[in-house]
PDB file of the backbone (N, CA, C, O) and the ligand in Angstrom, with CONECT records:
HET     ZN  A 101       1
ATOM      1  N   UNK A   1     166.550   6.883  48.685  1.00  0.00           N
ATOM      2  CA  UNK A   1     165.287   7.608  48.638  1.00  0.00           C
ATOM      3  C   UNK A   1     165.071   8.163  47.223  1.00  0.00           C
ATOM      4  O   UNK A   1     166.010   8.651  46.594  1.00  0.00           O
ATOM      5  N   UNK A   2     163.522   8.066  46.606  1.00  0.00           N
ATOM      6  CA  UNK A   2     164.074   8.341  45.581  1.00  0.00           C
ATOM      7  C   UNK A   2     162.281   9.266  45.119  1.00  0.00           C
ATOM      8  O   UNK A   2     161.169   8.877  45.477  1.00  0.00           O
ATOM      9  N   UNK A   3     162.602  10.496  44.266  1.00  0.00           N
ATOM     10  CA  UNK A   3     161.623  11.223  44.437  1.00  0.00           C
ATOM     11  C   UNK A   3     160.571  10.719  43.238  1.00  0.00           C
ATOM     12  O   UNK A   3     160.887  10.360  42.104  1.00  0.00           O
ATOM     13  N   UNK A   4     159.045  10.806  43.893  1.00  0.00           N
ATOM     14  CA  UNK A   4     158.131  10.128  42.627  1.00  0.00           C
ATOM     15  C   UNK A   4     157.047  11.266  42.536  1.00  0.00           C
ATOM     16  O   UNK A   4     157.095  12.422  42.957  1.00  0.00           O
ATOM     17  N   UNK A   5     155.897  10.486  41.751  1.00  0.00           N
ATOM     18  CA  UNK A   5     154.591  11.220  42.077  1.00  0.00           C
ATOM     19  C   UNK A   5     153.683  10.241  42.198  1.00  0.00           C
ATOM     20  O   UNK A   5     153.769   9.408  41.295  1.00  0.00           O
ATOM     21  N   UNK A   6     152.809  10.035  43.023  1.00  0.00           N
ATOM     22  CA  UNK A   6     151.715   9.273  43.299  1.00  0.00           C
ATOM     23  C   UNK A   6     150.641   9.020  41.938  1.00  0.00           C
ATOM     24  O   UNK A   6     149.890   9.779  41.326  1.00  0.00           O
ATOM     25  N   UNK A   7     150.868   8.033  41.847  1.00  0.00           N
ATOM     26  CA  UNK A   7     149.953   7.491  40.562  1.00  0.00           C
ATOM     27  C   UNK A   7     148.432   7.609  40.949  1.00  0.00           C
ATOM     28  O   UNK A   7     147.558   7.642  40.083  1.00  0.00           O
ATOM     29  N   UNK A   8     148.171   7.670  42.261  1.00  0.00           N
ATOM     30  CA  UNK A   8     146.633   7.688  42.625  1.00  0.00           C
ATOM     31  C   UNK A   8     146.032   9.215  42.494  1.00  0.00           C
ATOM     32  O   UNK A   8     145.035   9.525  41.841  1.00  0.00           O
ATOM     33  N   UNK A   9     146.770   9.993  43.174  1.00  0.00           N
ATOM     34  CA  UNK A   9     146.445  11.162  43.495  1.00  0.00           C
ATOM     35  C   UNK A   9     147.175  12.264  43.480  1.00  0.00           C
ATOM     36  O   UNK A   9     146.849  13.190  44.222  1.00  0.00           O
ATOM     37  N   UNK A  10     148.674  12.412  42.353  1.00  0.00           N
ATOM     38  CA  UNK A  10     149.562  13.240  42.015  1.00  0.00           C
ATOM     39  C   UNK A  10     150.390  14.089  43.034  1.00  0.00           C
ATOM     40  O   UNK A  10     151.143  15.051  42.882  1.00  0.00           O
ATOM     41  N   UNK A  11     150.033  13.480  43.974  1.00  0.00           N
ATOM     42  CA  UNK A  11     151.087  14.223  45.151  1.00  0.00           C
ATOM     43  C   UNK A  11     152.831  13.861  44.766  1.00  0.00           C
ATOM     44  O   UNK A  11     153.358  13.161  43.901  1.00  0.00           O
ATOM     45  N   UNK A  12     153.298  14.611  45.737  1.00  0.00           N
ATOM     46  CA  UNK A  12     154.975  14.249  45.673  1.00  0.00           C
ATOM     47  C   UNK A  12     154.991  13.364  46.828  1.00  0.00           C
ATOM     48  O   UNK A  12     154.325  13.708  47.805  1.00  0.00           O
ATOM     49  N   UNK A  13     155.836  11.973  46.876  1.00  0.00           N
ATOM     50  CA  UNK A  13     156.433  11.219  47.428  1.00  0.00           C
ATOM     51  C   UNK A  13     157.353  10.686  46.893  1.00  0.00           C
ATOM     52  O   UNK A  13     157.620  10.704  45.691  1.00  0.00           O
ATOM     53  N   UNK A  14     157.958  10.126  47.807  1.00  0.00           N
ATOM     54  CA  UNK A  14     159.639   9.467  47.993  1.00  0.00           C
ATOM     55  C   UNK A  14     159.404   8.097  48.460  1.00  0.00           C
ATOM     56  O   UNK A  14     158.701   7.712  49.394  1.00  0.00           O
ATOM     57  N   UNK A  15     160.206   7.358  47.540  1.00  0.00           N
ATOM     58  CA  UNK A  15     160.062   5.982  48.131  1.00  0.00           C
ATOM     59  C   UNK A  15     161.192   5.581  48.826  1.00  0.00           C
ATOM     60  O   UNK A  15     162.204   5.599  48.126  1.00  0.00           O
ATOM     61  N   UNK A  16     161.360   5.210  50.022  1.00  0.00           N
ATOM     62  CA  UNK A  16     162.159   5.155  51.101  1.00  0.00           C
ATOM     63  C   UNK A  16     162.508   3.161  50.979  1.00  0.00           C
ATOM     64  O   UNK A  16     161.538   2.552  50.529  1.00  0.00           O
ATOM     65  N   UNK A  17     163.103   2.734  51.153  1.00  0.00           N
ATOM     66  CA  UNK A  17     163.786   1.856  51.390  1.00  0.00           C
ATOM     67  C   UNK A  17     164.269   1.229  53.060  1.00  0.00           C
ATOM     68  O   UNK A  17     165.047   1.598  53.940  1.00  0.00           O
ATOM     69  N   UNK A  18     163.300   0.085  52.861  1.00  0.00           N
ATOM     70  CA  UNK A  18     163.440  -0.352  54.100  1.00  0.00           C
ATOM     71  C   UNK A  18     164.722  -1.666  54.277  1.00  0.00           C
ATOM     72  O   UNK A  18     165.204  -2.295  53.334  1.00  0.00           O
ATOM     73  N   UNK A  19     165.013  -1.806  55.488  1.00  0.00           N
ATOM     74  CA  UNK A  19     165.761  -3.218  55.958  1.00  0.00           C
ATOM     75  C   UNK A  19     165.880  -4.637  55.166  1.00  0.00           C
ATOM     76  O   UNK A  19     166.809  -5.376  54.838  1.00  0.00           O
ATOM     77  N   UNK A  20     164.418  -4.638  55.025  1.00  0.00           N
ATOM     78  CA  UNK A  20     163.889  -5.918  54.323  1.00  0.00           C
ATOM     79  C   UNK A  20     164.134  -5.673  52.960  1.00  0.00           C
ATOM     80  O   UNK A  20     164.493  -6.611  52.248  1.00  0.00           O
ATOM     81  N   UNK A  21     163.943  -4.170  52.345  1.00  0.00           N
ATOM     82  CA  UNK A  21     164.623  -4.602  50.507  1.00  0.00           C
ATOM     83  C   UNK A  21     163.240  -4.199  50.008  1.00  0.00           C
ATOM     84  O   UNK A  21     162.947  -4.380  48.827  1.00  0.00           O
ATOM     85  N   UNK A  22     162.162  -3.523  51.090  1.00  0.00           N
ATOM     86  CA  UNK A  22     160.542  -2.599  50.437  1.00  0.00           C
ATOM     87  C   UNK A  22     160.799  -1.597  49.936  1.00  0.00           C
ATOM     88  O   UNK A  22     161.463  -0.921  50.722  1.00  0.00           O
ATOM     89  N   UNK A  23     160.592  -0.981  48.788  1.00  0.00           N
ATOM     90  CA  UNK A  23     159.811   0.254  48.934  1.00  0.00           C
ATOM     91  C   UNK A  23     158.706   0.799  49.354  1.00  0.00           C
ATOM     92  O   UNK A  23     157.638   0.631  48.765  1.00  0.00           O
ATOM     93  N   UNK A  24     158.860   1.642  50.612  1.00  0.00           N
ATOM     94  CA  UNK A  24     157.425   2.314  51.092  1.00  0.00           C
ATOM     95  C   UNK A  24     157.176   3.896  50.231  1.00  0.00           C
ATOM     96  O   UNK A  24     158.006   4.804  50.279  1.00  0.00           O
ATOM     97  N   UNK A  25     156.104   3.959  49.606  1.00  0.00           N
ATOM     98  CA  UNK A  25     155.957   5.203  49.455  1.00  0.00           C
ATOM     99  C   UNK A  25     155.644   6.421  50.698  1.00  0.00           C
ATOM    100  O   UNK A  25     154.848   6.124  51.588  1.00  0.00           O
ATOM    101  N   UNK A  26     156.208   7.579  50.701  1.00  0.00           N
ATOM    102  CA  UNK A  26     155.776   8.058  51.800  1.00  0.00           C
ATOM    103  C   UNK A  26     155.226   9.979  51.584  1.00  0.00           C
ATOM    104  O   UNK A  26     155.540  10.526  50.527  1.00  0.00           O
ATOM    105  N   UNK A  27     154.940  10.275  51.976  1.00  0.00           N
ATOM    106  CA  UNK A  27     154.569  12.250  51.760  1.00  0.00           C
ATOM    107  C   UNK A  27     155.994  12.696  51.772  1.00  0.00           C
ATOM    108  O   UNK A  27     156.746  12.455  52.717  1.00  0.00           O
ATOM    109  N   UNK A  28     156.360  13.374  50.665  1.00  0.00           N
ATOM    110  CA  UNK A  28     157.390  14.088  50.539  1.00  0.00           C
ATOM    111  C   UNK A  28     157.944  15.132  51.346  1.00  0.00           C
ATOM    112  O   UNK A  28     159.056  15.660  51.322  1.00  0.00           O
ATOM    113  N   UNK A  29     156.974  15.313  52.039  1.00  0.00           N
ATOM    114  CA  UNK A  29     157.372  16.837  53.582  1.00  0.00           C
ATOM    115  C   UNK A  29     157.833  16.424  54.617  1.00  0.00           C
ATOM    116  O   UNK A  29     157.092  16.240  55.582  1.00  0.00           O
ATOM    117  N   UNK A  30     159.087  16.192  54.672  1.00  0.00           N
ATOM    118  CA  UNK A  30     159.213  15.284  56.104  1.00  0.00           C
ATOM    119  C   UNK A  30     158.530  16.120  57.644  1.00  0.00           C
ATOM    120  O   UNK A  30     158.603  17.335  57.832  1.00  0.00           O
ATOM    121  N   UNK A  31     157.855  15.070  58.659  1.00  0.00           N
ATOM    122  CA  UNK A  31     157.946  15.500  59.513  1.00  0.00           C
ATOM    123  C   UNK A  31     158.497  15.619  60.824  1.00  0.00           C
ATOM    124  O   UNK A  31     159.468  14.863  60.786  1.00  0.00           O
ATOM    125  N   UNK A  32     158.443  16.141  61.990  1.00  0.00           N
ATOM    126  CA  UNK A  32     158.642  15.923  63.285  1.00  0.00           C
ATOM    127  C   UNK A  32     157.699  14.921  63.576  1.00  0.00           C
ATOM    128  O   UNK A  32     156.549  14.955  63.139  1.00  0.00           O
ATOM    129  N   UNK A  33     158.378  13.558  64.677  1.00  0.00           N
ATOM    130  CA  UNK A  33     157.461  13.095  65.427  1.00  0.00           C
ATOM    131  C   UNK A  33     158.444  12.705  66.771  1.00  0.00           C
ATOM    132  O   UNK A  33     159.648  12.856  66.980  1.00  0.00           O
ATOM    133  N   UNK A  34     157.411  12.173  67.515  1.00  0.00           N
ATOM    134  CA  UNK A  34     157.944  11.779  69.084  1.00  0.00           C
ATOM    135  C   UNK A  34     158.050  10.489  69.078  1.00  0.00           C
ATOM    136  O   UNK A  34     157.071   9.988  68.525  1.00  0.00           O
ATOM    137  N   UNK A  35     158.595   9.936  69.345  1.00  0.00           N
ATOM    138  CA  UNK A  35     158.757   8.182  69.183  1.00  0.00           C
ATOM    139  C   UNK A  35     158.089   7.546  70.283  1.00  0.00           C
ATOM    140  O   UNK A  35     158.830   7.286  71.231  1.00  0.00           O
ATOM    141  N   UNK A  36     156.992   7.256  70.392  1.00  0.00           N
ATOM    142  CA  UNK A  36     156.246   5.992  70.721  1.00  0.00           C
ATOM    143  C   UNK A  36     155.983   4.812  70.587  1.00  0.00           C
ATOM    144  O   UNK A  36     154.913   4.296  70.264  1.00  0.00           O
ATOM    145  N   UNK A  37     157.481   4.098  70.966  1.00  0.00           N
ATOM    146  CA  UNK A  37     157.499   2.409  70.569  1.00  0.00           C
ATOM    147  C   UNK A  37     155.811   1.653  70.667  1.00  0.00           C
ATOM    148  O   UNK A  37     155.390   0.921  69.770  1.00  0.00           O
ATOM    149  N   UNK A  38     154.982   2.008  71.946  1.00  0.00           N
ATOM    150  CA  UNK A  38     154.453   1.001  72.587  1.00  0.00           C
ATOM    151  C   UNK A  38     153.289   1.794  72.209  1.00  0.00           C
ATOM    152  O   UNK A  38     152.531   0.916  71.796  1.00  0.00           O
ATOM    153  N   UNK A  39     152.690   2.864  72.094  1.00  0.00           N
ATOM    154  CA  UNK A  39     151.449   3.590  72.556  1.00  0.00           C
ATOM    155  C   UNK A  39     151.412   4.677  71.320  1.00  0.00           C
ATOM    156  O   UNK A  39     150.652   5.644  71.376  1.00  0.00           O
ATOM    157  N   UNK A  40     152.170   4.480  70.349  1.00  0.00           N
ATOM    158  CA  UNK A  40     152.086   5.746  69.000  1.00  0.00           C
ATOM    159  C   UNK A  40     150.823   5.089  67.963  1.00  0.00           C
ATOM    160  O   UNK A  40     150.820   3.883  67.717  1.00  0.00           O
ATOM    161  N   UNK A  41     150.070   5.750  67.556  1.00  0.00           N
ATOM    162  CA  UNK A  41     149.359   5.321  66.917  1.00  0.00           C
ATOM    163  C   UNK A  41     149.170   6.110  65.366  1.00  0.00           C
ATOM    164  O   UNK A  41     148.232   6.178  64.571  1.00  0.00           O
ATOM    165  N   UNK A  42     150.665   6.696  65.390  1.00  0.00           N
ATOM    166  CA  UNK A  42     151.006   7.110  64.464  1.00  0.00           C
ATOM    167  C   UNK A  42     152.153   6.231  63.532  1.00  0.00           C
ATOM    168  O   UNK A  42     152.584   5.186  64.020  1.00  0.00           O
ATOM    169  N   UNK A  43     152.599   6.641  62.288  1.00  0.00           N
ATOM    170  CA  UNK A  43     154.032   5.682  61.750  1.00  0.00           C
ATOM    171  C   UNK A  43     154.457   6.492  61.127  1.00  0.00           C
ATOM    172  O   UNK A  43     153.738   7.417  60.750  1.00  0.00           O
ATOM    173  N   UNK A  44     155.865   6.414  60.785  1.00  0.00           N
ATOM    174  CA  UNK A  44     156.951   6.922  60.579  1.00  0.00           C
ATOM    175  C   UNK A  44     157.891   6.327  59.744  1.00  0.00           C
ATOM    176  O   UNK A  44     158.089   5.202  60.201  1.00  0.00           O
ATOM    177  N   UNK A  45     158.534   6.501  58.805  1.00  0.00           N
ATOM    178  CA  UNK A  45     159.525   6.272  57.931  1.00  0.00           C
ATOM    179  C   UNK A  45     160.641   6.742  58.094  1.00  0.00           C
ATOM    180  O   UNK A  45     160.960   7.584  57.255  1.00  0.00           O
ATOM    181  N   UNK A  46     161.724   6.402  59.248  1.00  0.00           N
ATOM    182  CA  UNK A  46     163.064   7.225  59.081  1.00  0.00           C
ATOM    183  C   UNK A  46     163.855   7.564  58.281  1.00  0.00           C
ATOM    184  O   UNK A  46     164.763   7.393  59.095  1.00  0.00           O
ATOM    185  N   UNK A  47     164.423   7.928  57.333  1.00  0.00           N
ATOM    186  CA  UNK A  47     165.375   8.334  56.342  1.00  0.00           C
ATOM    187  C   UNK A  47     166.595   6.913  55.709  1.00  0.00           C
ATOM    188  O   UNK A  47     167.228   6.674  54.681  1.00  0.00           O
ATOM    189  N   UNK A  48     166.311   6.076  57.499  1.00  0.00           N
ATOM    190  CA  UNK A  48     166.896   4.805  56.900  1.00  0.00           C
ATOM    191  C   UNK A  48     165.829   3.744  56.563  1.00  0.00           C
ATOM    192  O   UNK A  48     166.106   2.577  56.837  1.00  0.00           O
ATOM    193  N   UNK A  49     164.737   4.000  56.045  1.00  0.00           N
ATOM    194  CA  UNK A  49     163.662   2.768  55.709  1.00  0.00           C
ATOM    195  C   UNK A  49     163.293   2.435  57.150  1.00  0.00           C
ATOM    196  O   UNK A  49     162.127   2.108  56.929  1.00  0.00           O
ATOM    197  N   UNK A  50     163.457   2.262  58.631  1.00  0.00           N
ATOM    198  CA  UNK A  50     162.593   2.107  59.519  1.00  0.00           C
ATOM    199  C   UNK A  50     161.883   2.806  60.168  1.00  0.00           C
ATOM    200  O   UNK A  50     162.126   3.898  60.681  1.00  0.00           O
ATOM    201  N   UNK A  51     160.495   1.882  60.171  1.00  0.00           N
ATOM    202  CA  UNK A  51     159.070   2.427  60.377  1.00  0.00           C
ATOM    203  C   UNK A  51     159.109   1.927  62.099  1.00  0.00           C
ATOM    204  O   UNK A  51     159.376   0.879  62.686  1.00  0.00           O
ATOM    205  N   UNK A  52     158.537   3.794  62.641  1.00  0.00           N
ATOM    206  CA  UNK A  52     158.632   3.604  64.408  1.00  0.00           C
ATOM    207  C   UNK A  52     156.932   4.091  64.178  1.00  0.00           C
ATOM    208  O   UNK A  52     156.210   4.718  63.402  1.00  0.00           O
ATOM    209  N   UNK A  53     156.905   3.371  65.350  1.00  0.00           N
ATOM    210  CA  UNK A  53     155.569   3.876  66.120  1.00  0.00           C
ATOM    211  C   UNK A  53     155.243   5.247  67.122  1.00  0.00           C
ATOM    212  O   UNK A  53     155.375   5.139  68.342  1.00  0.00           O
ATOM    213  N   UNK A  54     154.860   6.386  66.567  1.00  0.00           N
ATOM    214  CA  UNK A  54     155.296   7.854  67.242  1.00  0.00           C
ATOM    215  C   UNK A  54     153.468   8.577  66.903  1.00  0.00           C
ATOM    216  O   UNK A  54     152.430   8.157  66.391  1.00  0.00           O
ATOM    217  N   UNK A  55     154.004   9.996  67.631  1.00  0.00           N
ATOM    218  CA  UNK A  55     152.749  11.092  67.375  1.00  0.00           C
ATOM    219  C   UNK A  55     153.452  11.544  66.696  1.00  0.00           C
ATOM    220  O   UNK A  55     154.664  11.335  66.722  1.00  0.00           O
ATOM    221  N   UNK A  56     152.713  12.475  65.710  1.00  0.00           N
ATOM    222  CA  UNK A  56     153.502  13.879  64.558  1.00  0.00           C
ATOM    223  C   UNK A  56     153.495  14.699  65.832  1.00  0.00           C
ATOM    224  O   UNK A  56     152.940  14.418  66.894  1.00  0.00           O
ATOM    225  N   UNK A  57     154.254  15.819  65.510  1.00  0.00           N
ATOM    226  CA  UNK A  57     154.070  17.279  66.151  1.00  0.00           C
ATOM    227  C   UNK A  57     154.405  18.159  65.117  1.00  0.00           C
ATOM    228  O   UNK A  57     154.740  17.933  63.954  1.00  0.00           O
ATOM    229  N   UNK A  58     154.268  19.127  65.693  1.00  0.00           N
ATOM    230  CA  UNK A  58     154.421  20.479  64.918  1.00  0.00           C
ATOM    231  C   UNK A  58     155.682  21.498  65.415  1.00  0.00           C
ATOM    232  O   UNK A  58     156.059  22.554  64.906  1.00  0.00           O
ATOM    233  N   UNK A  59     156.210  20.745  66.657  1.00  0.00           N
ATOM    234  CA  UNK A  59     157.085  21.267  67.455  1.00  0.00           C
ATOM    235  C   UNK A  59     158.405  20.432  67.331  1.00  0.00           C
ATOM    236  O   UNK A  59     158.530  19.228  67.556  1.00  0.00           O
ATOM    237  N   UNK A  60     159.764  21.693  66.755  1.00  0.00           N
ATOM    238  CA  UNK A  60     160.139  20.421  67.175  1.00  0.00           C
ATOM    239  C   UNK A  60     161.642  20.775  68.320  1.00  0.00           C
ATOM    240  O   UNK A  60     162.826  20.655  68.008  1.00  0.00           O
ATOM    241  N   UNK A  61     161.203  21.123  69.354  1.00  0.00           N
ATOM    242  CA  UNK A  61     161.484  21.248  70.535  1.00  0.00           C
ATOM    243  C   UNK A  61     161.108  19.673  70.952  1.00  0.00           C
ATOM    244  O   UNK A  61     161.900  18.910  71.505  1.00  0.00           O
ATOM    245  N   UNK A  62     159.906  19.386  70.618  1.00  0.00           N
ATOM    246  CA  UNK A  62     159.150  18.133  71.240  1.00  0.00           C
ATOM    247  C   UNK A  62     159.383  17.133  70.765  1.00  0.00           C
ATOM    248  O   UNK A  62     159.122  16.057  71.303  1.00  0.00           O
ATOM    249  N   UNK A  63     160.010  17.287  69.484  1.00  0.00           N
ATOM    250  CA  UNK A  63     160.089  15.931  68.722  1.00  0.00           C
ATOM    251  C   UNK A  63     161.618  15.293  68.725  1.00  0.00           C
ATOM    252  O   UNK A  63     162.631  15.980  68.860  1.00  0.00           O
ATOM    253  N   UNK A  64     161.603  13.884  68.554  1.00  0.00           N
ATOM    254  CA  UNK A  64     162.563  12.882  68.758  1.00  0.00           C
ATOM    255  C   UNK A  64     163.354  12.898  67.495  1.00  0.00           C
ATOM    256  O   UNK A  64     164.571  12.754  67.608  1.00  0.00           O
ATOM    257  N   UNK A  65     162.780  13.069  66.175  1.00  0.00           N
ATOM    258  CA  UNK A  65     163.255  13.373  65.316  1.00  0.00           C
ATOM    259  C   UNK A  65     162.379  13.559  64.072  1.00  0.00           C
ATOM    260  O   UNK A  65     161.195  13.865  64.214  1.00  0.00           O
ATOM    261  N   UNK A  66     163.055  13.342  62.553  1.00  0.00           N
ATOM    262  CA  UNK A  66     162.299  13.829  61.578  1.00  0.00           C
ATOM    263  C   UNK A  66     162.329  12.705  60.444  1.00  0.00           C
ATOM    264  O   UNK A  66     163.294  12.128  59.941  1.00  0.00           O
ATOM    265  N   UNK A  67     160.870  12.572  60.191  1.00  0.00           N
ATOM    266  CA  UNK A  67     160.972  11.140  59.172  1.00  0.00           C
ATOM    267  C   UNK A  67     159.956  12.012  58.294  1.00  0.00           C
ATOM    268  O   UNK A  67     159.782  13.230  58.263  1.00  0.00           O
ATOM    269  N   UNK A  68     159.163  10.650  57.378  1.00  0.00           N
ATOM    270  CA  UNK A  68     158.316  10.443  56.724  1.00  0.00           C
ATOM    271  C   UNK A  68     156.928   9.766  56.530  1.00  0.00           C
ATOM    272  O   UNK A  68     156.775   8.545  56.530  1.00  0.00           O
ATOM    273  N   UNK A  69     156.078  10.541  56.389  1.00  0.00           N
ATOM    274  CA  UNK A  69     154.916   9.584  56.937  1.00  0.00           C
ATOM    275  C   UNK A  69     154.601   8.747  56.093  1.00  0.00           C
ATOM    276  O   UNK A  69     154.653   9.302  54.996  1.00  0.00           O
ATOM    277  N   UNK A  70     154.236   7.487  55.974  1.00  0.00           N
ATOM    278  CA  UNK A  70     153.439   6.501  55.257  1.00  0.00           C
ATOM    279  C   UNK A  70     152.454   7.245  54.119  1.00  0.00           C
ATOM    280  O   UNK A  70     151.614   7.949  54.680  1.00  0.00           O
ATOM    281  N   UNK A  71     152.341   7.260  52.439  1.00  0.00           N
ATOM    282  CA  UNK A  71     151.819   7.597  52.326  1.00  0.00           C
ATOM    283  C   UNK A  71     150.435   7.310  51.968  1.00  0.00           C
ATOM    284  O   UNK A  71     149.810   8.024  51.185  1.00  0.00           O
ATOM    285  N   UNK A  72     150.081   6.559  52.375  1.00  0.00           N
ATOM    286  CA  UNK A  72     148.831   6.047  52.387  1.00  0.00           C
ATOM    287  C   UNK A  72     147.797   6.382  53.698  1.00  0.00           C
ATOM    288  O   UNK A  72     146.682   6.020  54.074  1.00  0.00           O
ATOM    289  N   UNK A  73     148.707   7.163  54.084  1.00  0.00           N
ATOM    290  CA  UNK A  73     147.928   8.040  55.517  1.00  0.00           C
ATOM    291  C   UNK A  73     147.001   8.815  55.342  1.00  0.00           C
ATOM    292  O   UNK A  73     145.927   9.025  55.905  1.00  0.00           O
ATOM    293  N   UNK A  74     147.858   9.477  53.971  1.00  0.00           N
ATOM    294  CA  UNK A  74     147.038  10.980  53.871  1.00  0.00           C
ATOM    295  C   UNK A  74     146.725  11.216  52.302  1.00  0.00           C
ATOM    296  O   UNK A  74     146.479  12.316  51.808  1.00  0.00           O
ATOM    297  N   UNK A  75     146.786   9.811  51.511  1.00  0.00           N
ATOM    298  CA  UNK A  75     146.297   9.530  49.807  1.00  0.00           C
ATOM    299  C   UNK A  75     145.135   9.441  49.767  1.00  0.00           C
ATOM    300  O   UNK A  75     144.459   8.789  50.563  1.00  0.00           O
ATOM    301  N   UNK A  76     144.595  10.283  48.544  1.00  0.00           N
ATOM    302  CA  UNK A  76     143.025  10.333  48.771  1.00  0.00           C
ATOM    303  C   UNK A  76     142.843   9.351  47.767  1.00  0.00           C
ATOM    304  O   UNK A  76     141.734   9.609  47.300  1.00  0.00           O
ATOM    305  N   UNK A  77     143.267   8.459  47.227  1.00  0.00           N
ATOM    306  CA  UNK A  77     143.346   6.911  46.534  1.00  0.00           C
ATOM    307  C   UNK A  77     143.462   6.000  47.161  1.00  0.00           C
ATOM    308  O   UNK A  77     143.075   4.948  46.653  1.00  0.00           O
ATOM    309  N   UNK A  78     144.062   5.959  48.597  1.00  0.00           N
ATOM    310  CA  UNK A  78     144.480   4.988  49.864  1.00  0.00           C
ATOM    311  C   UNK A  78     143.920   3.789  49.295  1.00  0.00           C
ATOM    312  O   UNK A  78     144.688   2.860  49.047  1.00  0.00           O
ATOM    313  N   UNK A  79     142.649   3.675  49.045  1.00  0.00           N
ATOM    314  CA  UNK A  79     142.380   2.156  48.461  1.00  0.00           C
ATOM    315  C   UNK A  79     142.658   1.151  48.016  1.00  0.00           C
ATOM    316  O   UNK A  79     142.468  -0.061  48.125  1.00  0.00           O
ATOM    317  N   UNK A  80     143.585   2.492  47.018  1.00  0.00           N
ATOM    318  CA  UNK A  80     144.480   1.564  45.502  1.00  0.00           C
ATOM    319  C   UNK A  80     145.630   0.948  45.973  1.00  0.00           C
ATOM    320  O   UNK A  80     146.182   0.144  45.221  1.00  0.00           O
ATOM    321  N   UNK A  81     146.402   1.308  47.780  1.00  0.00           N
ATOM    322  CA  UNK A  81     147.549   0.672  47.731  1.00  0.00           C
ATOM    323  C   UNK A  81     147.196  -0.712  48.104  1.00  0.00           C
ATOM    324  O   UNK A  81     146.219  -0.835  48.843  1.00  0.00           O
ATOM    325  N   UNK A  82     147.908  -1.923  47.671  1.00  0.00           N
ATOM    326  CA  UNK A  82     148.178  -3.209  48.680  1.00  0.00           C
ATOM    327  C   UNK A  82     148.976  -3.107  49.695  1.00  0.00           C
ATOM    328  O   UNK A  82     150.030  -3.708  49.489  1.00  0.00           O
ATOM    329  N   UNK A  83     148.917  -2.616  50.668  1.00  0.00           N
ATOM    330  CA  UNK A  83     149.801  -1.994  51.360  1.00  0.00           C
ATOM    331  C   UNK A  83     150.242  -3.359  52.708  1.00  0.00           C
ATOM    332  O   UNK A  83     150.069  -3.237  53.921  1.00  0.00           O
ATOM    333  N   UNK A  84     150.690  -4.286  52.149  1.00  0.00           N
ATOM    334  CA  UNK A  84     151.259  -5.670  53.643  1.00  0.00           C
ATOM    335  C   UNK A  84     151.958  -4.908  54.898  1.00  0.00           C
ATOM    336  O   UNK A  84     152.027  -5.161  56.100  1.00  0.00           O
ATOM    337  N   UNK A  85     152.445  -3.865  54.074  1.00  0.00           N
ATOM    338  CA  UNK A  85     153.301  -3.443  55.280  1.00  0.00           C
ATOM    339  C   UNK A  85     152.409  -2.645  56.354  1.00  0.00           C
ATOM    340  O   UNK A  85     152.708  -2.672  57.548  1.00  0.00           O
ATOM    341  N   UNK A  86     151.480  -2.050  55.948  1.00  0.00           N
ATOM    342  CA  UNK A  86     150.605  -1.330  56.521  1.00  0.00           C
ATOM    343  C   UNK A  86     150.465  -2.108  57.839  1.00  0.00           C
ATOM    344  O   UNK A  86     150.433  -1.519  58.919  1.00  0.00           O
ATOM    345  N   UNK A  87     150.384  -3.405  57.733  1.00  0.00           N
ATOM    346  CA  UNK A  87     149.635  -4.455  58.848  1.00  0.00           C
ATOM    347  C   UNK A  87     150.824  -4.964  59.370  1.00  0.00           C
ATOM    348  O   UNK A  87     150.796  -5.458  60.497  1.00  0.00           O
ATOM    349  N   UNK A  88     151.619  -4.934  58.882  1.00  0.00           N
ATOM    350  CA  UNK A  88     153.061  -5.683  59.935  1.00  0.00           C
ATOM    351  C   UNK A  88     153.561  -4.932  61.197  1.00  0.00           C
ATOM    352  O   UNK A  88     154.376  -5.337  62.026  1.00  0.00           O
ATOM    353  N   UNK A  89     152.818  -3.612  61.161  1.00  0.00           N
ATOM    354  CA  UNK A  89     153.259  -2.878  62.193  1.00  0.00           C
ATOM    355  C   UNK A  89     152.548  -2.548  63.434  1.00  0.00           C
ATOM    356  O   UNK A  89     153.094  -1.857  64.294  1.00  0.00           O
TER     357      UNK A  89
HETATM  358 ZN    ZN A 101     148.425   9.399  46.703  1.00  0.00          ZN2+
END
């Protein structure tokens, strides 16, 4: 994991390292989410580079565990990424 700043929009992110040998950029705040293989219409970056399908919460009584969100979720440049991975999921 390795700490950056967003070339679009100067936020802090971390580029996380996936399975396949990607860097995903992601929001530097990790969060809580609930893991929703089938029905999350949220994504997630685990700490080991895999991306689950979950809700955020704010709770984390409720939550399954603690990742990183995609950051192209919440980049107010989102445009600028080519983001393939975005769609593989
Ligand atoms: Zn950004």
């Amino acid at each position: 994991m390795r700490a950056s700043t967003c070339k679009g929009c100067g936020a802090a992110i971390v580029w996380i390292r996936t399975p396949g040998g990607k860097s995903m950029p992601c929001d530097a705040t990790p969060r809580y989410y609930i893991e929703k293989p089938r029905s999350g219409s949220k994504k997630i970056v685990t700490p080991n580079g895999e991306v689950i399908s979950c809700e955020y919460t704010e709770d984390p009584h409720k939550a399954t565990g603690t990742g990183f969100a995609p950051h192209w979720g919440s980049c107010r440049a989102a445009g600028s990424f080519k983001s393939r991975e975005e769609r593989n999921g």
